[in-house]
C-alpha positions, -999 to 999 in steps of 0.1 A, spaced: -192 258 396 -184 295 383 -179 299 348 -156 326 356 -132 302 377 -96 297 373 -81 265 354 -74 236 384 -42 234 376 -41 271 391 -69 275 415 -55 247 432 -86 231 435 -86 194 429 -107 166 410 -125 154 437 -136 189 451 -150 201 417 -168 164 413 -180 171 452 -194 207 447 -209 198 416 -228 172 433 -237 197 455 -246 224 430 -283 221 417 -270 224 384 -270 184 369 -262 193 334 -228 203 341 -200 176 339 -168 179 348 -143 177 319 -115 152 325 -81 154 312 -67 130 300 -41 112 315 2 113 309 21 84 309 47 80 336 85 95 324 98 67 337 81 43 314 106 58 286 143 54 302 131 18 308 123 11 275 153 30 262 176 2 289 153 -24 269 164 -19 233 202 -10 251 199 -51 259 187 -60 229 214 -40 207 242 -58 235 226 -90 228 220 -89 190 261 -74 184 272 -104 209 256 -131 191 262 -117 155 304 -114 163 304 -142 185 292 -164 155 314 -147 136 344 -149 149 337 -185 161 364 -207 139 376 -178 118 411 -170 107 415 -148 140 405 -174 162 424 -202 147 455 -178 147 452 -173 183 451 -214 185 481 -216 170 496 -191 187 486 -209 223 498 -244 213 529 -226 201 536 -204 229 528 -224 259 513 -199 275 474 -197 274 467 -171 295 487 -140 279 479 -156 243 442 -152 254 446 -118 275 471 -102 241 445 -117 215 415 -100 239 432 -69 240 439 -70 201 399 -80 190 387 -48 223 409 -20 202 397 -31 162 362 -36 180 367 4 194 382 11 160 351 1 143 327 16 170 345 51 167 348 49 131 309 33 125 297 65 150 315 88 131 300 78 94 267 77 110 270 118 120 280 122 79 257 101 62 224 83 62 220 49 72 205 44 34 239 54 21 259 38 46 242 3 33 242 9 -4 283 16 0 288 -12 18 270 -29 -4 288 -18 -35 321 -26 -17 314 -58 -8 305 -63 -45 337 -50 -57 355 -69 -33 337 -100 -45 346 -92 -82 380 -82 -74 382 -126 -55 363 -137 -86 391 -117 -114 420 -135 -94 405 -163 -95 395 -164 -131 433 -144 -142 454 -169 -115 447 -199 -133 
């Protein structure tokens, strides 16, 4: 092999036909540098449709158990027994929880492009804490 050569990624000579002519060449101190290897592209859209799963999964459960026997649900009982009419009770209560579910994605994405995620949990952690003083002062004041 010339020292004088081109890089293999432009002489168009491959791996296998440097290793060959240096086996041929008389010259046994020379080895051939090797370099290292890139992971497939690929690898990262699958990972990226891994963690897409696990977010769909982790927000189903978490509102699912929720929502399970809240006020919302027990409304739309109500509203079913009442109504005798399952079907657009459960198709007008869907539609309802799909738009305040969009409201809270649109709203959630655009707080996220203003403010840290460190913020964003400190202030609703403040609010919940004024909210729970706020319940607690009515409490005390009401009786």
């Amino acid at each position: 092999m010339k020292l004088d050569s081109a890089p293999l990624g432009i002489s168009g000579i491959t791996q296998s036909e440097v290793e060959l002519e240096l086996k041929d060449s008389n010259d046994f101190n020379l080895t051939p540098a090797i370099a290292p290897s890139v992971g497939p592209v690929v690898a990262d859209s699958s990972q990226k449709q891994q963690s897409a799963l696990v977010v769909f999964g982790t927000t189903f459960v978490t509102i699912f158990l929720a929502e399970i026997g809240d006020k919302t649900q027990l409304s739309t009982l109500l509203m079913s027994a009442e109504s005798h009419s399952p079907w657009v009770v459960f198709i007008g209560s869907a539609a309802a929880l799909i738009s305040t579910s969009l409201l809270g994605v649109l709203l959630g994405s655009w707080i996220a492009s203003r403010l840290s995620p460190k913020t964003v949990e400190k202030s609703a952690g403040v609010m919940l804490l004024v909210i729970s003083l706020m319940l607690f002062w009515d409490v005390l004041v009401g009786h």
